[in-house]
N, C-alpha and C positions, 0 to 999 in steps of 0.2 A: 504494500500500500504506500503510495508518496503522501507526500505532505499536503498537498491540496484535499486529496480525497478523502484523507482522514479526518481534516479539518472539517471539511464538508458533515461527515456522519458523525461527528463530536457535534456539531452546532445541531444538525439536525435533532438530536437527540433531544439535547436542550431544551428547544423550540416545541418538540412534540411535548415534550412531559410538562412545560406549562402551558400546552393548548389544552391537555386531556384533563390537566387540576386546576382550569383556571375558577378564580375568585365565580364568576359569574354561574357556573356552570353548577360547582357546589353549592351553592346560596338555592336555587332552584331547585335543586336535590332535596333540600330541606325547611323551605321557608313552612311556618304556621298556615292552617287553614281562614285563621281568622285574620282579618283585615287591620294592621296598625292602624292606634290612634297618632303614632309618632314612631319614625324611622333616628334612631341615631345610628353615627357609623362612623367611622373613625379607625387610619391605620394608614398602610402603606397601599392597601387594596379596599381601600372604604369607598373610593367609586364605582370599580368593577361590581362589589357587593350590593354598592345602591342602587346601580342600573339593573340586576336582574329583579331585584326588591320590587323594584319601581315600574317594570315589565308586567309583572301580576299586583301589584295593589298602584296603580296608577295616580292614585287620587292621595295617594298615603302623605300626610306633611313631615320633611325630614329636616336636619341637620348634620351637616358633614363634617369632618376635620381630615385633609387631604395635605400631602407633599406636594409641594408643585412640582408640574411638568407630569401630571397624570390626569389625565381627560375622561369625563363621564359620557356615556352613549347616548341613543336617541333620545332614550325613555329621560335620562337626566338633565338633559340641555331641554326638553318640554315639558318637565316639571321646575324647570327653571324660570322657565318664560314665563310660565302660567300664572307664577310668584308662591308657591307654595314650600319653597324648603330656600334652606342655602348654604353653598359650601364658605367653607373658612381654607385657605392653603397655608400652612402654619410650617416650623422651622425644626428640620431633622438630619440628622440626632440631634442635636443640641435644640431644645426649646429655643422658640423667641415670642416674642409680642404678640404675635397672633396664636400660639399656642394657647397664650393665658386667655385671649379674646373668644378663641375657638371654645374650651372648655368651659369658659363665662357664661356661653349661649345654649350649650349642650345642656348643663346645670339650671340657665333658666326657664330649658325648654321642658325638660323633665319635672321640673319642681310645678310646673302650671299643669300636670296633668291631674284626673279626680279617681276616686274609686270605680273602679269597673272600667278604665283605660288598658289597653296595650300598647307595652312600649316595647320593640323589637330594634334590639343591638346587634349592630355587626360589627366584632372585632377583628382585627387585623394586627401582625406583628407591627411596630412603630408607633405604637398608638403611645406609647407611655413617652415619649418626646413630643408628640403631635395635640396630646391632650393634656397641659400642663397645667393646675392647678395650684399652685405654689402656699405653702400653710408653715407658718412660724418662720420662713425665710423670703427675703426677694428672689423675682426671677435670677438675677443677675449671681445669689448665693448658691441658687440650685442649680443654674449651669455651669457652674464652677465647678458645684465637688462634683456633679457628673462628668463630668469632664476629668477630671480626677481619676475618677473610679475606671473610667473607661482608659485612658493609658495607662493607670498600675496593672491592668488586665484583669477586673475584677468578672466575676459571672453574671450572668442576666440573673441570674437569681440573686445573687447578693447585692445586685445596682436595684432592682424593683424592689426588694423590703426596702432599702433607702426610702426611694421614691414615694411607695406606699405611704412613708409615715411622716412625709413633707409634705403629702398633697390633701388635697379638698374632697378629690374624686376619682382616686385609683383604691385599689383594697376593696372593693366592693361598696365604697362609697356610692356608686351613680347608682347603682344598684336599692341601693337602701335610701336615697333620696327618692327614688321611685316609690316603693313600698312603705315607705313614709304618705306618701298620697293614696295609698289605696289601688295603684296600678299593680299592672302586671305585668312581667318579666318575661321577651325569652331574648335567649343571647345564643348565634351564630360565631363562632370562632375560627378562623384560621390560624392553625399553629406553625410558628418560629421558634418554637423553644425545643430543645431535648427534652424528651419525656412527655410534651402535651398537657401541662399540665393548664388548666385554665386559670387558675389563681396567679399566672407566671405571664400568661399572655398577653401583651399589653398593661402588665402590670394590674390585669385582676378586676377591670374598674366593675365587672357585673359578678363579681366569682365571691364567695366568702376567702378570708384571707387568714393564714395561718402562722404567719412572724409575726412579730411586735416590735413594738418600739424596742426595751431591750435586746434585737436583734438586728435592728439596723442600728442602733449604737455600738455593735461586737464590730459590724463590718467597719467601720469607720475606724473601730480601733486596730481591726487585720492590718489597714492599709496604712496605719499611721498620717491617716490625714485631721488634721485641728478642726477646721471650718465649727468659728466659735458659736454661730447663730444656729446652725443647724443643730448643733453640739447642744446647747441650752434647749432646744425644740425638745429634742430628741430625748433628753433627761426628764424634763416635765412629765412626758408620754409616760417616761419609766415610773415615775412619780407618783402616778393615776391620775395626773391633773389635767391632762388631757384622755378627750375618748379615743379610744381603740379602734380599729377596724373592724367589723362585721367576722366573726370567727364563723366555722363551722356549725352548724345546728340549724334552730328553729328560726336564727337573724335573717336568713334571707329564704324565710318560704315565701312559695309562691313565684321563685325564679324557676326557669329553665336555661342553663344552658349546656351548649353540646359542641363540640370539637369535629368539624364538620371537614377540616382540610389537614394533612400533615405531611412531614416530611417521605414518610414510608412512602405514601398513594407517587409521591413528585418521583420518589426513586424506582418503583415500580411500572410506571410509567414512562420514564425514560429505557427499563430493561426489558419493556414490550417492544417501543420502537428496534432496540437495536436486535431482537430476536427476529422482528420482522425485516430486517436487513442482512438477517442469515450470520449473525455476529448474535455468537452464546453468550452471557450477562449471568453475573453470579451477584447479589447483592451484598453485600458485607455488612452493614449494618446501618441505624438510622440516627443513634447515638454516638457519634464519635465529637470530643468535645476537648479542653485541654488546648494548650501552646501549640499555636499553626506549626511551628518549628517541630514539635514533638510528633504532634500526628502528622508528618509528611513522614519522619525518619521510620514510623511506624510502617506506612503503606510501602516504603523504599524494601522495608524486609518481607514485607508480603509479597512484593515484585518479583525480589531475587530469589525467592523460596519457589514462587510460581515457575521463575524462568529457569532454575537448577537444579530443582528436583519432582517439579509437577503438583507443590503441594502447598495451599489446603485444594487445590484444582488446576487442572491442568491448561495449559495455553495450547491454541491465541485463544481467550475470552478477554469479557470487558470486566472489570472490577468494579465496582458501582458503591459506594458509599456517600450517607450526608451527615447531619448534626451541625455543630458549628464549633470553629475554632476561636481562640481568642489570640490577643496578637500583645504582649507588654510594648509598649515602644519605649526601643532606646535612641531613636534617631529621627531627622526631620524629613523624611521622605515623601511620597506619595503611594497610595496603595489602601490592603486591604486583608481583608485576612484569606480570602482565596490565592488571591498574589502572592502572599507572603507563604502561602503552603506551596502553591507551583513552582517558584524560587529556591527554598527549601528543599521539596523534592528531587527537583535540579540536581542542587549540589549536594546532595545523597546520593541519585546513581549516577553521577560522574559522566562518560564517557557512555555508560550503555543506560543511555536515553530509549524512554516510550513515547507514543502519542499519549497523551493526557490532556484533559479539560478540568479547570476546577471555576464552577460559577456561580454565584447565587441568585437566587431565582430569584431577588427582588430588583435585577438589571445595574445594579450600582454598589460598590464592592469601596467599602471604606469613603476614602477620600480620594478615591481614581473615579474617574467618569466611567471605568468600562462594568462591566458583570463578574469577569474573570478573565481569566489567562489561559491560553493553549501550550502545552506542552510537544518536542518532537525530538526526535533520537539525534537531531544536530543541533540542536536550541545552545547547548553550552559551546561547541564549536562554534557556532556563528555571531555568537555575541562576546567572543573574542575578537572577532574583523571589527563587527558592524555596531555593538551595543556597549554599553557599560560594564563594568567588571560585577561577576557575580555576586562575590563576595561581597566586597562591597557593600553593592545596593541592598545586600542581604542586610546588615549593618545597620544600616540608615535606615530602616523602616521603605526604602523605594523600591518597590517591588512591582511596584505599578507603571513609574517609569522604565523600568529594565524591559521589562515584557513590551511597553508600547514604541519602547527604539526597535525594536526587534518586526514592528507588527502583528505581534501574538496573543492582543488584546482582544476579548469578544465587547463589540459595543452593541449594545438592547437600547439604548436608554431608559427608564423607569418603566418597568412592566407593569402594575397594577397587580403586583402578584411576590407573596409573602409565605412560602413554604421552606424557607430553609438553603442550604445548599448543596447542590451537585458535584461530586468528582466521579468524572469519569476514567480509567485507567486502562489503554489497550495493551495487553500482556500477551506475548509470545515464550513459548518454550526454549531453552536454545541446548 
């Protein structure tokens, strides 16, 4: 196989598996019989979710909180026109101003519902930077330590109890201001987290929530960060003097929700397409999580075991894994944590290079414009001519420039689509 063709059924792959799990498709799959009295929706995929919403309850009034540079369908631009809902495009990762404004409106759209309302949420991975409700700190405080948390390399789980217990309306806070009125609940999910858990997704905002304050103070003290207001917040919490989040039990009856999208379905999906292209697929798993750097060297020994002894399966197959890695930065580069694992990978098998793909299906990968990065059995030969020193970039956190001197960037721009991420891995025997 040359380098084009590969490329080709590496991108294909891609392509197919968030055609077959796109946002829209599942939402349909699953929406209520009964007609909202109020759509909210919110995440990286909260317009794909609205427009199918909005396809069968036409008439339904929503509120959106969207990333820009993602576009609503028919159904959403004539229930725009009509003046019945409205999006907010708000600032991710990193909250801003319209996050707060976003979540302002969500909160007062929810709070004006009465007893015997349906309120139908649609979550989406991003939502917890997109929906930012900010409680005992400024905005300007909680972008900080998240920004913190997220280059010490902290986990999605240990940045959302943060976030949880700073905000107004994550932890099953929206959830409980609903049920506070007498409404009713269901919540639609798409998962970006390892494990699915929906308390995790988007930071929980319709889920009961099971850390506390005492727990997102342990995290703050893992990472040895001060952040003195959050810090004071956070103590109070511990204190009792502030309330709690919605715990597990009898706090949020009268919700549904349900985990409608995940990484498996994106993986399995893409190892149908590549079956159908006469290329065997072995999935490896849907859990892989931990230092980009660490799970590449990981996959690098699953390669050479594959290629020199047949085992745990024999080659050429495609090696199909997702979850999500995390990336500490020590450097000022650009990139991602896809980038940083195909880079990684790179210089783990050296000289006996695969085709490989690693991308996330939400089309934008860090602070690189692209999804991911293509791997080829010359890549580290050629970007000794033509690109930047591996090493290096490895370094620097640029991982994303390395790959884009190269050309071996895949560009999606924003998919509308939040399941996690793809690597692809094509393995031959030798």
């Amino acid at each position: 196989m040359d380098r084009a063709d590969a490329r080709t059924l590496l991108e294909s792959a891609y392509r197919a598996a968030l055609e077959a799990t796109s946002a829209g498709r599942l939402v349909l799959a699953h929406l209520p019989s009964t007609p909202p009295t109020l759509i909210a929706a919110f995440g990286k995929a909260s317009l794909p979710m609205l427009g199918a919403a909005l396809s069968v309850f036409p008439d339904a009034p929503f509120v959106a909180v969207s990333p820009g540079g993602v576009q609503g369908n028919a159904a959403v631009r004539e229930a725009l026109g009509r003046g019945q809902g409205e999006i907010v495009y708000a600032g991710h990762p990193v909250p801003d101003d319209e996050s707060v404004r976003g979540s302002a409106r969500v909160l007062e759209r929810v709070s004006a519902l009465a007893v015997g309302d349906e309120l139908l949420v649609l979550v989406s991975g991003g939502g917890s930077a997109l929906l930012s409700a900010p409680w005992g700190v400024t905005l300007a405080q909680k972008q900080a330590l998240s920004g913190a948390l997220m280059a010490g390399g902290a986990t999605i789980q240990e940045l959302n109890s943060v976030r949880k217990h700073l905000s107004r309306i994550k932890g099953g806070r929206l959830a409980e201001a609903a049920r506070a009125r007498g409404a009713r609940v269901t919540a639609l999910l798409l998962s970006d987290v390892i494990g699915d858990d929906p308390n995790v997704i988007a930071s929980g905002p319709a889920s009961p929530d099971p850390s506390t304050f005492a727990d997102a103070l342990a995290v703050l003290d893992r990472y040895g960060l001060k952040h003195p207001a959050a810090r004071l917040h956070l103590e109070r919490g511990v204190r009792g003097e502030l309330s709690e989040t919605p715990k597990p039990g009898p706090a949020l009856a009268g919700v549904n929700a349900a985990v409608i999208g995940t990484n498996r379905l994106l993986l399995e999906a893409a190892a149908a397409h590549l079956e159908g292209q006469g290329v065997r697929a072995v999935i490896l798993g849907d859990t892989f999580g931990g230092e980009a750097r660490d799970l590449a060297a990981a996959h690098a020994a699953i390669v050479r075991s594959v290629q020199r002894f047949g085992t745990p399966v024999r080659g050429p197959v495609a090696l199909i894994s997702g979850g999500e890695a995390t990336v500490t930065l020590r450097g000022k580069g650009m990139g991602g944590r896809n980038h940083e694992f195909a880079l990684a990978l790179l210089l783990e098998l050296g000289e006996q290079g695969i085709f490989a793909l690693s991308a996330g299906s939400d089309g934008i990968d860090g602070s690189s414009p692209a999804a991911g990065a293509f791997l080829f059995p010359d890549s580290l030969a050629r970007s000794r001519s033509a690109g930047p020193d591996a090493r290096a970039s490895l370094e620097d956190n640029d991982s994303g420039a390395f790959f884009a001197a190269l050309g071996d960037t895949l560009l999606t721009g924003p998919t509308g689509h939040n399941l996690n991420d793809l690597r692809i891995l094509l393995v031959d025997s030798r």
